[in-house]
KETI-156107 format. One line per 2 residues: their letters; for each residue z, y, x of C-alpha. Coordinates in nm, 3 decimals, decimal comma. Each point is the difference from the previous one (the first is absolute). Layout:
a> Z/Y/X  ...
END
This chain:
xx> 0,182/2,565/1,948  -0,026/-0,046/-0,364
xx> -0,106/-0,394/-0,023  -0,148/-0,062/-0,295
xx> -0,245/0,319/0,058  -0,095/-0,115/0,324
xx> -0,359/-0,183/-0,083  0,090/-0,255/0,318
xx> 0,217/-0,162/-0,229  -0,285/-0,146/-0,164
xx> -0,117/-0,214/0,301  0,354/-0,061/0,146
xx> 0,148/-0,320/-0,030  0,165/-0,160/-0,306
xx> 0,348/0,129/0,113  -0,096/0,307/0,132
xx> -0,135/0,069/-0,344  0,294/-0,181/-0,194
xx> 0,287/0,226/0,199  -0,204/0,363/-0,016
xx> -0,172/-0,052/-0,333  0,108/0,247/-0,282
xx> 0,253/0,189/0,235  -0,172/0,407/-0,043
xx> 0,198/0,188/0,096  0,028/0,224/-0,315
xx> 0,180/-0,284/-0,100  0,257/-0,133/0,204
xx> 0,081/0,329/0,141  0,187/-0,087/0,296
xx> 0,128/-0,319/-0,074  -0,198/-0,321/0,069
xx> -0,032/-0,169/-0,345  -0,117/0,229/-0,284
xx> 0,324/0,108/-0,228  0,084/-0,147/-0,353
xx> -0,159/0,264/-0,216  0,212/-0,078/-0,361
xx> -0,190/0,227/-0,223  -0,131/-0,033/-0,338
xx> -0,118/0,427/-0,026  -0,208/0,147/0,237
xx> 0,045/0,378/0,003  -0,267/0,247/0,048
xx> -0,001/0,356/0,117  -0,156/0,185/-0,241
xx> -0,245/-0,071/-0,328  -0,295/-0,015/0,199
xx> 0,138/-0,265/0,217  0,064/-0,195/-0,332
xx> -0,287/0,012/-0,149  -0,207/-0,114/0,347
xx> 0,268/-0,287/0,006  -0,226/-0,254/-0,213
xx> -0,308/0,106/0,162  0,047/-0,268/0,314
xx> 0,119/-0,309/-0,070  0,080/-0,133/0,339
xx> 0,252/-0,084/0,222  0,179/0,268/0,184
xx> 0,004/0,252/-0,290  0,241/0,071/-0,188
xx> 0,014/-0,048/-0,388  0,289/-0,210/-0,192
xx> 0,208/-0,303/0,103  -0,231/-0,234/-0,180
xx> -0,268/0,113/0,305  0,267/-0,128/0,295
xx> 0,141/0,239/0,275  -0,056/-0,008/0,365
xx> 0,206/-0,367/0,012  -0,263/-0,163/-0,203
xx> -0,318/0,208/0,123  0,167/-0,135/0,343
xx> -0,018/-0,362/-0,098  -0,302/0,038/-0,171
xx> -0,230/0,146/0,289  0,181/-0,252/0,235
xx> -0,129/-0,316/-0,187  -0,324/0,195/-0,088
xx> -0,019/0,026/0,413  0,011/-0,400/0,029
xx> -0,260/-0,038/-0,207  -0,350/0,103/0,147
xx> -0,215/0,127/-0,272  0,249/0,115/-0,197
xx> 0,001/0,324/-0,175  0,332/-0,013/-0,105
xx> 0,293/-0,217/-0,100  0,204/0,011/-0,407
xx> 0,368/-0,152/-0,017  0,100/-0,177/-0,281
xx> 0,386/-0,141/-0,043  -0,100/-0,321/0,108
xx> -0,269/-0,227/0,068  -0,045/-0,131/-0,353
xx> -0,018/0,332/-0,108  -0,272/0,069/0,262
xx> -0,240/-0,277/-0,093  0,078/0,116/-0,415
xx> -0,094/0,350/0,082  -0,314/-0,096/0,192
xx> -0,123/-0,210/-0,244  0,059/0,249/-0,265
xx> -0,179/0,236/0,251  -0,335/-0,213/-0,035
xx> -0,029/-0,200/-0,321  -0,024/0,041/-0,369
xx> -0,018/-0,143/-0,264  -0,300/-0,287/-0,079
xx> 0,017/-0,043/0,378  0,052/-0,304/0,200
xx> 0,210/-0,064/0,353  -0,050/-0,251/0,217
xx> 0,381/-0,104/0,146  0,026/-0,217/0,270
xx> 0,157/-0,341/-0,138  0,270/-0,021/0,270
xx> 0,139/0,377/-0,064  0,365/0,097/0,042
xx> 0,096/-0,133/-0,376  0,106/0,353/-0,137
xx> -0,374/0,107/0,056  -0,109/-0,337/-0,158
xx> 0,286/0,102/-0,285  -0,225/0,354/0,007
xx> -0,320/-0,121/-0,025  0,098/-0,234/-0,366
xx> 0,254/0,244/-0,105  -0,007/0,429/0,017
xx> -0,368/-0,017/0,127  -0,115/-0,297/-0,283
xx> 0,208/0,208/-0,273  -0,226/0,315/0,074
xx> -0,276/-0,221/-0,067  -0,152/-0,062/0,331
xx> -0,050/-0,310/0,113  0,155/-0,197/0,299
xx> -0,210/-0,321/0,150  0,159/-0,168/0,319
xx> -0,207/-0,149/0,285  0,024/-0,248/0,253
xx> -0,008/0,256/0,329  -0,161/-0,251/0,191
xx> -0,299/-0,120/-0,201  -0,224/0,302/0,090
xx> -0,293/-0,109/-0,283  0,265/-0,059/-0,290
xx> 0,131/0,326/0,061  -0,318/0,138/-0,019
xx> -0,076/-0,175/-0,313  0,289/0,171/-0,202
xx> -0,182/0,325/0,041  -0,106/0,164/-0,345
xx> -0,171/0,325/-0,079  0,402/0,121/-0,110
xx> 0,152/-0,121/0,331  0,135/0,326/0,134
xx> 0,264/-0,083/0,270  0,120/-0,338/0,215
xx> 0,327/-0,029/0,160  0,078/-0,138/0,300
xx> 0,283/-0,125/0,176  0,006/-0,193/0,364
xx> 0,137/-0,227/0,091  0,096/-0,145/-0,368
xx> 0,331/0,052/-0,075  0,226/-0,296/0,019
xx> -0,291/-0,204/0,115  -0,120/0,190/0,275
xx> -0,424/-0,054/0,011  -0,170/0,204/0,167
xx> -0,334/0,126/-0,153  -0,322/0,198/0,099
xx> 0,091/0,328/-0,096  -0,300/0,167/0,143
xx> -0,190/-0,246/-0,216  0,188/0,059/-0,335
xx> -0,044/0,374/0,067  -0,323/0,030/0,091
xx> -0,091/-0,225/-0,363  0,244/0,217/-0,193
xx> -0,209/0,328/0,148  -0,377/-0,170/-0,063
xx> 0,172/-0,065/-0,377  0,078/0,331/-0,054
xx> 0,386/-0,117/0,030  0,297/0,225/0,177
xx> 0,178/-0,231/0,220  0,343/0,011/0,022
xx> 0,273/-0,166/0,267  0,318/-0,086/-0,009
xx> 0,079/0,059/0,394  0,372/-0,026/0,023
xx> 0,003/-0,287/0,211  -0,200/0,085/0,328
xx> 0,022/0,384/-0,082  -0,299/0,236/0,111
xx> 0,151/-0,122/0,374  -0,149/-0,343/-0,041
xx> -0,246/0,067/-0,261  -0,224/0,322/-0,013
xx> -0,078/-0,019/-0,364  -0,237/0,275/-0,085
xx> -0,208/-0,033/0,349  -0,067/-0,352/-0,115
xx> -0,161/0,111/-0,344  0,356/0,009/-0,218
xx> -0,031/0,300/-0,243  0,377/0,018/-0,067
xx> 0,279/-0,178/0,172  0,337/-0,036/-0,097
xx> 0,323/-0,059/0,165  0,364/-0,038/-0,154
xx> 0,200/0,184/0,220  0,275/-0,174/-0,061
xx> -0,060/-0,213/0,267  -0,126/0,009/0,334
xx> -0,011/0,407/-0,023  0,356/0,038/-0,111
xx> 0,107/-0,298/0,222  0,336/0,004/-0,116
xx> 0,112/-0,184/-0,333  0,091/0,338/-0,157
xx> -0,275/0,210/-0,186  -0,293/-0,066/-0,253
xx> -0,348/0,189/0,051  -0,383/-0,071/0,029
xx> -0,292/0,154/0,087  -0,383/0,017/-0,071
xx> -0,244/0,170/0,269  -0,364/0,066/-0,083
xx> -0,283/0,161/0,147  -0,111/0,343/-0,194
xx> -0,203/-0,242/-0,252  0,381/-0,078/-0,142
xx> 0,269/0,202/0,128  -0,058/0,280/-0,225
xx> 0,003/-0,254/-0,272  0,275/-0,162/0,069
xx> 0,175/0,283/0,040  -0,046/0,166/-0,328
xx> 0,052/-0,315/-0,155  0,387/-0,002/0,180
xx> 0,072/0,313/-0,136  -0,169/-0,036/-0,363
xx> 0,262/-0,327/-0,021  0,274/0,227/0,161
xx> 0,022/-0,194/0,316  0,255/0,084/0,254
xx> 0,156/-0,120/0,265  0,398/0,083/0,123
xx> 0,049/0,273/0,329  0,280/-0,231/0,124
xx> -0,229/-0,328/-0,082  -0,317/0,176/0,214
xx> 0,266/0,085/0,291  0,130/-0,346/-0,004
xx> -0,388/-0,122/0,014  -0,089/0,227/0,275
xx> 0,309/-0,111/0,225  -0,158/-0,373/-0,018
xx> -0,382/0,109/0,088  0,113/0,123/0,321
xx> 0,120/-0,321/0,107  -0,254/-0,234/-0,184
xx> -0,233/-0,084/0,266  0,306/-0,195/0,217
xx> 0,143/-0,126/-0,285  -0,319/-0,177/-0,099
xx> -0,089/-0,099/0,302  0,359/-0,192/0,103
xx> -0,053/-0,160/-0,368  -0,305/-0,132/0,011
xx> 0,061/-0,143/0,402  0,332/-0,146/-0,193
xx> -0,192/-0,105/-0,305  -0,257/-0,186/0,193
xx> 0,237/-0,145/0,265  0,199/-0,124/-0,296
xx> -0,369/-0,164/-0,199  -0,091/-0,194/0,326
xx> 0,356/-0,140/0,044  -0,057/-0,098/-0,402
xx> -0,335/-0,120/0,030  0,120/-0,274/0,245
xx> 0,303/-0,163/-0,258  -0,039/-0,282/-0,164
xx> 0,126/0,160/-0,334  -0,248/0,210/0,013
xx> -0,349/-0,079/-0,192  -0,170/0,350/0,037
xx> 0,113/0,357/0,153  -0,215/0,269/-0,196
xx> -0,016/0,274/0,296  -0,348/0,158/0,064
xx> 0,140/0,124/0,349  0,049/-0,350/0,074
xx> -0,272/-0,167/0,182  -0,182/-0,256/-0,185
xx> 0,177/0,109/-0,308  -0,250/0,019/-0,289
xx> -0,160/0,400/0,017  0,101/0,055/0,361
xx> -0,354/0,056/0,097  -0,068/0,264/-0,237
xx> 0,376/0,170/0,036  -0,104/-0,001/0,373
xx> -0,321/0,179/-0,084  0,096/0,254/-0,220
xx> 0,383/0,072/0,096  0,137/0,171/0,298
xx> 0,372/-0,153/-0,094  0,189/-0,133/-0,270
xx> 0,362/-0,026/-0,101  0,307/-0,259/-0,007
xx> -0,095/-0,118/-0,371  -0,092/-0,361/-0,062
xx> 0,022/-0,353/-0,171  -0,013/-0,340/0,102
xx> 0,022/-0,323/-0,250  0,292/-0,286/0,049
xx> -0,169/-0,363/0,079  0,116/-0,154/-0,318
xx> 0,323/0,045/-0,214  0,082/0,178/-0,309
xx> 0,129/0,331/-0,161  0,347/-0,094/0,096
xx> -0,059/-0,068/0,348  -0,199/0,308/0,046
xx> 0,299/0,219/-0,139  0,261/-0,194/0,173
xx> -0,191/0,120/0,311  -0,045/0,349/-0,074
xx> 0,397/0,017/-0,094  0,103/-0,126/0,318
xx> -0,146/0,239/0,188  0,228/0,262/0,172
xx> -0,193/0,272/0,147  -0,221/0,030/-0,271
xx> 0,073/0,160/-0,292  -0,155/-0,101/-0,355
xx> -0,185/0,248/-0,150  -0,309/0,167/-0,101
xx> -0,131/0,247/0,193  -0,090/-0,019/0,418
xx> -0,124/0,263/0,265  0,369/0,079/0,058
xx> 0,192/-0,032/0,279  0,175/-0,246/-0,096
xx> -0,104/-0,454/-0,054  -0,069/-0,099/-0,355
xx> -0,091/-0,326/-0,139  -0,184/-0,064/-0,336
xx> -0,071/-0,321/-0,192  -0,332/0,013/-0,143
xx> -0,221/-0,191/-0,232  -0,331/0,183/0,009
xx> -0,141/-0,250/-0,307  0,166/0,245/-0,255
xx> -0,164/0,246/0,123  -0,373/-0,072/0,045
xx> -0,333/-0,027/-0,271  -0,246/-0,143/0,206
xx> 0,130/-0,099/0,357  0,147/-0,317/0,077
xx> 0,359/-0,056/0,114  0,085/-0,168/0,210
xx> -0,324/0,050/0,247  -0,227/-0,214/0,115
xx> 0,055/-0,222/0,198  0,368/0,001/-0,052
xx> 0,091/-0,321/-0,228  0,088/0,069/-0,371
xx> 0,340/-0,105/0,065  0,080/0,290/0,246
xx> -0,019/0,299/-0,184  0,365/0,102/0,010
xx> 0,013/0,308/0,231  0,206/0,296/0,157
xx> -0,098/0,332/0,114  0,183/0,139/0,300
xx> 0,016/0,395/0,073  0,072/-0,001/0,385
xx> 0,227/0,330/0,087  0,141/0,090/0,310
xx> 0,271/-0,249/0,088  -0,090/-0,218/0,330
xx> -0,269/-0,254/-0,105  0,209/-0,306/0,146
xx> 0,309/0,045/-0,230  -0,264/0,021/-0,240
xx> -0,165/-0,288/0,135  0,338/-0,220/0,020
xx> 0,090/0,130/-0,368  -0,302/-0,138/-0,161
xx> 0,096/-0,334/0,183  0,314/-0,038/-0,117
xx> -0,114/0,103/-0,366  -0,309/-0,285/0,017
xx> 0,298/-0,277/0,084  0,106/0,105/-0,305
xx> -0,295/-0,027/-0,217  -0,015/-0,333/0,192
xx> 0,322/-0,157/-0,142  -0,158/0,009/-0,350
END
């Protein structure tokens, strides 16, 4: 049975669709996982076959390396299978590169973008640097005041992006909401969804005209490659398409082969790291060193209501804020940890601690949050892998009696 031809796949479960999704059989032969296709020229049979090469620019058709092989159309039609509504699914060679491309994809310049004021900072850098030099305009919002969002909407506004929760600072917004005000404003709406993936978050069933993911993470699952993705419905695929290959956008064979290894697996790892991640947040939410743990999964957290609305799952990513103490005291606790490692990324399978001070990196949101005291804003976001959650559990105590001997 060829799997990703049989139209069951559609309504199967997540990881019935996750193992069988971009496996034809024209292009894994007999193996299970499609081959590395290294190939920058395509070769044709005759001239007539040449010249009906750029006639259909899709997936699945051969043209020139720049257009991706069976690896990459693989890849592609397996994310683009997550994703209901989606017409299709463009790689970029990471996820900064995905939200760059997409942006290119629907602004100009005079316009304006709306950017969510607690973005991942290198979409923040975006928005006041590459997009601001082309002459368009970047305003941030406050996600979670619904009317001055709305206010910032001009006659030029042509796109909003999204990203939930906030990175560093984890809030959860109403992403329905935003969406729907971007759509009555004439706005594309645009998410950055690497943190629940289209497993916890259908984006483009829930209004999202674009949604983004850096690979890199969760998807590759494994510390070792850089990719992103952006899957639209036929409004925007086409677009962002040509858009990828007017900038000459492509991503490596070995790099999609990597990527597709970690899908097949990425519905257990989430789900052991977010039962770690919020096993770990409860235990944290009950220390006395503790002032505030910013986890949406976490009940009674602030935006747990609305992530239990509109999610279906999440992922091991979160913050919390030390009761008190200083710069020093936060880093002496982060460097005593063991089993985490310090470093930037997450989604892998491996622990990884951050320190964080989300102040530098916000316009109009307040940091710390309300109603967390002005003197406990000195934070650390965790990246729960797959080690057992109670070596985790008794590593974070032994690093908090060190931030205690300050």
């Amino acid at each position: 049975m060829e799997l990703s031809d049989n139209e069951e796949l559609d309504s199967a479960g997540p990881g019935t669709r996750i193992v069988g999704a971009g496996r034809r059989k024209e292009w894994t032969g007999a193996v299970v996982n499609p081959p590395v296709w290294r190939a920058s020229t395509h070769l044709y049979e005759n001239t007539a076959a040449l010249a009906e090469g750029p006639r259909r620019n899709e997936d699945g058709r051969f043209f020139y390396g720049r257009r991706g092989a069976p690896t990459q159309w693989a890849l592609s039609e397996a994310l683009t299978r997550l994703e209901p509504g989606a017409a299709g699914t463009v790689l970029y060679p990471s996820g900064v590169a995905a939200i760059a491309s997409a942006m290119l994809t629907v602004l100009r310049p005079g316009d304006v973008v709306l950017i969510t004021d607690n973005a991942y900072d290198p979409s923040r850098a975006m928005g006041k640097g590459l997009l601001a030099d082309m002459g368009i305009e970047p305003r941030f919002f406050d996600p979670l005041d619904l009317a001055g969002y709305e206010a910032l909407f001009c006659e030029r506004t042509r796109a909003v992006l999204l990203e939930a929760p906030g990175s560093l600072s984890m809030e959860m917004c109403d992403l329905p909401a935003l969406a729907r005000i971007a759509r009555e404003k004439g706005a594309v709406s645009l998410l950055d969804n690497t943190w629940a993936s289209p497993l916890g978050f259908q984006a483009l069933e829930r209004g999202i005209d674009i949604t983004l993911m850096a690979l890199t993470k969760h998807v590759g699952g494994h510390s070792d490659l850089m990719m992103g993705s952006a899957s639209a419905g036929p409004r925007f695929h086409a677009k962002l398409r040509q858009r990828a290959q007017q900038l000459g956008i492509v991503v490596s064979p070995d790099d999609a082969a990597l990527a597709l290894r970690g899908l097949r697996t990425l519905h257990v790892r989430l789900r052991q790291e977010t039962e770690s991640a919020l096993a770990i947040a409860q235990w944290l939410s009950r220390r006395g060193e503790v002032a505030r743990v910013l986890c949406p999964m976490l009940p009674g957290a602030p935006g747990h209501a609305l992530w239990k609305r509109d999610f279906t799952g999440g992922c091991g990513l979160f913050s919390f804020v030390f009761k008190g103490g200083d710069a020093a005291a936060r880093d002496r606790f982060v460097d005593a940890l063991e089993l985490f490692g310090i470093g930037y990324s997450w989604g892998g399978f491996e622990s990884l601690a951050l320190p964080i001070e989300p102040a530098n990196y916000r316009s109009r949101m307040a940091w710390p949050p309300e109603p967390v005291d002005a003197a406990d804003c000195f934070g650390v976001r965790l990246s729960i892998g797959l080690e057992d959650p109670r070596d985790l559990i008794a590593d974070i105590e032994r690093a908090l009696k060190a931030w205690a001997q300050g």
